[in-house]
C-alpha positions as CSV (number, residue, x, y, z in Angstrom):
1,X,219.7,82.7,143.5
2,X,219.1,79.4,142.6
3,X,216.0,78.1,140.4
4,X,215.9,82.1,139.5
5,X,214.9,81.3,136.0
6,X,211.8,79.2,136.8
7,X,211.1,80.2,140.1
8,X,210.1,83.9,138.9
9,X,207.3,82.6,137.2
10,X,205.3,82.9,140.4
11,X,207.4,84.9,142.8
12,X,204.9,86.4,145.0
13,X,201.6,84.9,143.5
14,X,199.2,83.0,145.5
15,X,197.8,79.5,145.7
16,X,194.0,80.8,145.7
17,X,194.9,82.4,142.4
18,X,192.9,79.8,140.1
19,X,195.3,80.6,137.3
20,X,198.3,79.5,139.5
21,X,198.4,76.1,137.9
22,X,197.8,77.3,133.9
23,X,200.9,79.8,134.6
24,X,203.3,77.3,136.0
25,X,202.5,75.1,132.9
26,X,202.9,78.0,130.6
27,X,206.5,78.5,132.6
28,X,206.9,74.8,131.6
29,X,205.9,74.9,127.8
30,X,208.2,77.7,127.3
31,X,211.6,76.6,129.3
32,X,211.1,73.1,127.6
33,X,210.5,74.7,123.9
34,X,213.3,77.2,124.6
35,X,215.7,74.7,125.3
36,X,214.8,72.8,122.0
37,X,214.3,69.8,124.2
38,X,212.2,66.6,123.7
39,X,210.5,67.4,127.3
40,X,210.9,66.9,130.6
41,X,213.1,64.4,133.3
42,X,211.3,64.7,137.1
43,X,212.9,62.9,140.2
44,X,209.7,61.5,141.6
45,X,210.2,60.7,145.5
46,X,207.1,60.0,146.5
47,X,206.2,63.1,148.3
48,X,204.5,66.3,147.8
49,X,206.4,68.6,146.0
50,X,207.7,66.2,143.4
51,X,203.7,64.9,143.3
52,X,202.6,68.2,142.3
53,X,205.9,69.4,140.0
54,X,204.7,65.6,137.6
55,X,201.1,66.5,137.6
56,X,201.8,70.5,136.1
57,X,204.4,68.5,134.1
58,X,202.2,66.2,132.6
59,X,199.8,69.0,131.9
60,X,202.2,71.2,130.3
61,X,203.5,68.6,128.4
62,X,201.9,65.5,127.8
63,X,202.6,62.5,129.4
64,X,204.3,60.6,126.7
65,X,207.0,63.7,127.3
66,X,207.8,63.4,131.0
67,X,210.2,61.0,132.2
68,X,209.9,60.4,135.8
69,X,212.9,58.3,137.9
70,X,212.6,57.0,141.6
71,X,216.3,56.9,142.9
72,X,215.6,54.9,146.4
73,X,218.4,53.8,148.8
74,X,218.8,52.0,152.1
75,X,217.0,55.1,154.2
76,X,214.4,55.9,152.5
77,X,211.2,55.5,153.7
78,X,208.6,52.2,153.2
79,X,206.2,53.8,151.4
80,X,208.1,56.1,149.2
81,X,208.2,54.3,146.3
82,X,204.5,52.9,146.7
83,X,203.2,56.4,146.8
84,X,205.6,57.4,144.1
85,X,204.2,54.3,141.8
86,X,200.7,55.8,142.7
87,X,201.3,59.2,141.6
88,X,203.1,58.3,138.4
89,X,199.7,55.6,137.6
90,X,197.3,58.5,137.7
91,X,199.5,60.5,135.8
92,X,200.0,58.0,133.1
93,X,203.7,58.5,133.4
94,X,206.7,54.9,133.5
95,X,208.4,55.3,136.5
96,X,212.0,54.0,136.3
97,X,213.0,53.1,139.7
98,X,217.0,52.5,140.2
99,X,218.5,52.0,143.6
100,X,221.5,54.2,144.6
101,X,222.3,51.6,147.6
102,X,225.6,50.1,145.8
103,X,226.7,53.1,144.8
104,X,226.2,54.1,147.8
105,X,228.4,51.2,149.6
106,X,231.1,51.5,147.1
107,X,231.7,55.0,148.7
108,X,231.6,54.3,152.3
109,X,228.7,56.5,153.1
110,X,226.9,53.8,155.4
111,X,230.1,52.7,156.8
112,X,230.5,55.0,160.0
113,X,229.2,54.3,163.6
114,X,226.0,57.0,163.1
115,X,225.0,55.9,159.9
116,X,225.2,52.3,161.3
117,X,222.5,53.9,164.2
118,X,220.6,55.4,162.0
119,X,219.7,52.0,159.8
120,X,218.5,50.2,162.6
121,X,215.3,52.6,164.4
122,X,213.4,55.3,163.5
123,X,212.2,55.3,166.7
124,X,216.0,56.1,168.5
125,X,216.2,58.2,165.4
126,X,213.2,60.4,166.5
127,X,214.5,60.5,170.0
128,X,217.7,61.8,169.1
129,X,216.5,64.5,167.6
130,X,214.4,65.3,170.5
131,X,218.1,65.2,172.4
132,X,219.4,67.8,169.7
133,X,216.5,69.8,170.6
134,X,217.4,69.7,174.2
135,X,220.7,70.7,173.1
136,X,219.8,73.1,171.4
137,X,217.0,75.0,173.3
138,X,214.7,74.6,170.2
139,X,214.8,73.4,166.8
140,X,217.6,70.8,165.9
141,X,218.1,72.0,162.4
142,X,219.1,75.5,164.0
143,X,221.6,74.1,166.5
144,X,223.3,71.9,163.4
145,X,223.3,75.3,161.4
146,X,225.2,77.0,164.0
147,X,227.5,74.4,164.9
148,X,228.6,74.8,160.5
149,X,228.7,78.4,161.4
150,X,231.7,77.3,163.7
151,X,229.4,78.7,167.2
152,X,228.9,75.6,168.9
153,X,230.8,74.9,172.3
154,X,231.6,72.2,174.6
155,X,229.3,69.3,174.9
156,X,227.2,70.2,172.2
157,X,230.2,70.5,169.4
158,X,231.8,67.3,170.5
159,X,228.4,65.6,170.3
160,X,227.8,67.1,166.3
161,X,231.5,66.5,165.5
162,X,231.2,62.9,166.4
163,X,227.6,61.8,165.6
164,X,225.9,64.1,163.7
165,X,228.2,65.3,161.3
166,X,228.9,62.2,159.7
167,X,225.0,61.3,159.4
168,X,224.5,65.1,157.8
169,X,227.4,64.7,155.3
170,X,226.3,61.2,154.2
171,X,222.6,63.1,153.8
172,X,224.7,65.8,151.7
173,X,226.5,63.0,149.1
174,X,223.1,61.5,148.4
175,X,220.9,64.5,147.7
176,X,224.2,65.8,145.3
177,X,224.5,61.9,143.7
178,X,220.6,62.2,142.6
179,X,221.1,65.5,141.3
180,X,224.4,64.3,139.0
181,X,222.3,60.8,137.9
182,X,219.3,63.1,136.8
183,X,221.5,65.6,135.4
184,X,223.6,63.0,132.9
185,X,220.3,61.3,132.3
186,X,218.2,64.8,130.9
187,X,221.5,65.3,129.1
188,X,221.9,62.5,127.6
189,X,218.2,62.2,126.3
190,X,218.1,66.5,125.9
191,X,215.8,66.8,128.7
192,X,215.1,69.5,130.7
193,X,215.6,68.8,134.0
194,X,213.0,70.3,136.4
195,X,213.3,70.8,140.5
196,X,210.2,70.2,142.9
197,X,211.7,72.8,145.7
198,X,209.4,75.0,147.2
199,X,210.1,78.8,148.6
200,X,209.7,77.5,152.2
201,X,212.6,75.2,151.6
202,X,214.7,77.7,150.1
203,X,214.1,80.6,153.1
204,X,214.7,78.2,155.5
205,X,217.7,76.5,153.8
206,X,216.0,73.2,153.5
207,X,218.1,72.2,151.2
208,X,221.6,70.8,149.9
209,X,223.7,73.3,147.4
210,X,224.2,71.5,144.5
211,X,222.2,69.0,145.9
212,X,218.4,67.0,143.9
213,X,217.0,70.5,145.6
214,X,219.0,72.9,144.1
215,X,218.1,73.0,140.6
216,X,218.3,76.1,138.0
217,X,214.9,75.0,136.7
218,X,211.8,74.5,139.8
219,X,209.1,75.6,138.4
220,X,207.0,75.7,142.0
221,X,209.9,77.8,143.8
222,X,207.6,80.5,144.1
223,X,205.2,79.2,146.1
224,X,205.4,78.0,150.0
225,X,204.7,74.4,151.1
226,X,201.1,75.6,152.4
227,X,200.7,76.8,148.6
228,X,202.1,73.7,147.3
229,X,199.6,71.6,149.2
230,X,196.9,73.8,148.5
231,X,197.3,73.3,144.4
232,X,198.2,69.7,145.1
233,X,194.5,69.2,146.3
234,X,193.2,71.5,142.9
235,X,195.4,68.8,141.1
236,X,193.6,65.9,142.4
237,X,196.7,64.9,144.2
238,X,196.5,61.3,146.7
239,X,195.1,62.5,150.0
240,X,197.7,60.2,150.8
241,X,200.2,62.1,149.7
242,X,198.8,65.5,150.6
243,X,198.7,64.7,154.5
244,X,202.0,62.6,154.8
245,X,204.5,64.5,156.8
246,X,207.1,66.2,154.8
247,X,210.4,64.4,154.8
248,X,214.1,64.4,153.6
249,X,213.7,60.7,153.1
250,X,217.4,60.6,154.5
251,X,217.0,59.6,158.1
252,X,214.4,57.3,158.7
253,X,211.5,58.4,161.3
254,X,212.8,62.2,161.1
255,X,210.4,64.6,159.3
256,X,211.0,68.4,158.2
257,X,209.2,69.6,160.9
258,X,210.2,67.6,163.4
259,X,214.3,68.9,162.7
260,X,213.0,72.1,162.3
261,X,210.9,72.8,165.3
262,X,208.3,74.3,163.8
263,X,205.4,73.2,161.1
264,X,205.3,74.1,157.7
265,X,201.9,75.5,158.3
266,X,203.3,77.9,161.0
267,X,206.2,78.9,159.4
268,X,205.0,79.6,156.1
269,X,202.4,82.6,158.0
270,X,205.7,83.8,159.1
271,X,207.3,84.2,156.4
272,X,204.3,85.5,154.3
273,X,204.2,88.3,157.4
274,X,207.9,89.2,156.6
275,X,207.5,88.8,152.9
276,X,205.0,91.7,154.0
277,X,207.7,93.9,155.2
278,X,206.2,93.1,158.9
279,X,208.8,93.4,161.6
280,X,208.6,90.6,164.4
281,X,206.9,92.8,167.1
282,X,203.7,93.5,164.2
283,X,203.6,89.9,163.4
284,X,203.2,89.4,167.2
285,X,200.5,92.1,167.4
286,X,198.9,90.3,164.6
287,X,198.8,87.5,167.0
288,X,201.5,85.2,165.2
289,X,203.2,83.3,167.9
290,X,206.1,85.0,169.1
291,X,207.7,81.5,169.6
292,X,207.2,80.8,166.0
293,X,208.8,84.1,165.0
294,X,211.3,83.9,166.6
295,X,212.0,80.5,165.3
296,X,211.6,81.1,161.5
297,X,213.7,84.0,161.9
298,X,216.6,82.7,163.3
299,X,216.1,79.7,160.8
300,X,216.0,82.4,157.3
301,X,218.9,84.2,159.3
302,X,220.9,81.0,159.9
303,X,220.1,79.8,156.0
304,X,221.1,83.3,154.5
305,X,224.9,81.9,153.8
306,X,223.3,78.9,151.3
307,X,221.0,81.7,149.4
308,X,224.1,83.8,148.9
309,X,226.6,81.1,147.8
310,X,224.0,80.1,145.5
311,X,223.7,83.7,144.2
């Protein structure tokens, strides 16, 4: 599984553990001195997780240890790279920004009808994805899932094969170009790269495989985006940052939880209920939504393919 090395450094613990942050940075001591290396590369996006991952970072380590690198592009959101200047100035840490938008040119990735659409509204961007969830009969990201699974039909399958594929694989080649730029760059200046995914993502397949997501080394894969935002606030983590709507920063106006149907905050009770061993008709009795259940496991059971692939 990927991030197995890091990530069982808090399998199973919880956020209101006060020692949640000291053993993270423990985690982060030891990889870094393990690996003989002069400390730490983070890819700081301007949202939560990555907020979070340079703060225990910085702790762990020292400032004057952790690089941190902003890698925007034409999609990404207005105030990503504000809020990631922000983080990195309370942190003490220099943020190198570098723009991937050439790069991205060169290889055609903005070239196709959709990704034309998606440039010019988030607004017809959000309404889309309310289309997909018509589609759909619920959350978008599970209708996309299932159409890679080869079980869409009719309508729907034409639709994804001719506008919504090419917007997802475009989304695909940029999360896997940060993850080879931040992966020659902690080579080349023997750093350790560290991941900000969080277990949430990784049960519901929020991610790309092989993608800025998917590395060996995330040191906060044990904990669930509730969790995350929990410690973020013990960190002293930007209110800002702590209440802005998760996003892939990929498609501009579409949010985690507005592709996947249902709210981190929802989700993660869920999937703390089946960590539990809870089948779906307890978690109902335990008045979780069945709506909600019903949702996050068809999500985790759609997802199971990237968790075993990355096995």
């Amino acid at each position: 599984m990927r991030g197995r090395a890091a990530g069982a450094m808090l399998r199973g613990m919880e956020a209101r553990d006060a020692g949640t942050a000291e053993t993270i940075e423990a985690g982060i001591r030891d990889l870094v001195a393990r690996r003989r290396a002069a400390g730490a590369l983070v890819g700081l996006s301007g949202g939560l997780d990555s907020a979070v991952l340079a703060a225990l970072a910085a702790r762990a380590l020292g400032s004057a240890r952790v690089r941190a690198v902003f890698l925007g592009e034409r999609d990404s959101e207005a105030d990503s790279l504000a809020r990631a200047r922000e983080v990195a100035a309370r942190l003490g840490l220099a943020l190198e920004v570098r723009s991937l938008e050439a790069d991205l040119r060169a290889q055609g990735l903005y070239a196709s009808a959709p990704m034309r659409f998606v440039a010019r509204s988030a607004r017809a961007n959000r309404a889309v994805t309310h289309l997909m969830r018509w589609l759909g009969g619920g959350s978008p990201y599970a209708w996309v899932l299932r159409q890679r699974a080869g079980e869409g039909r009719g309508i729907g399958r034409a639709a994804y094969e001719r506008w919504i594929r090419p917007v997802e694989e475009a989304s695909y080649a940029r999360h896997r170009l940060r993850r080879a730029i931040l992966d020659a760059e902690a080579k080349a200046q023997n750093l350790v790269l560290l991941g900000a995914a969080n277990r949430s993502e990784l049960l519901l397949g929020w991610y790309v495989t092989g993608g800025i997501d998917d590395v060996p080394d995330s040191p906060i894969l044990g904990l669930t985006k509730t969790r995350v935002r929990r410690l973020a606030a013990d960190l002293g983590i930007p209110r800002s940052i702590r209440e802005a709507a998760p996003s892939p920063d990929m498609i501009p106006g579409v949010t985690d939880e507005l592709a996947m149907g249902v709210s981190y905050a929802r989700a993660d009770r869920v999937l703390d209920a089946m960590d539990a061993g809870l089948d779906a008709e307890a978690m109902v009795r335990r008045s979780l939504p069945r709506r909600d259940v019903a949702r996050v496991g068809e999500l985790r059971r759609l997802a199971a393919w990237k968790r075993e692939a990355a096995s």
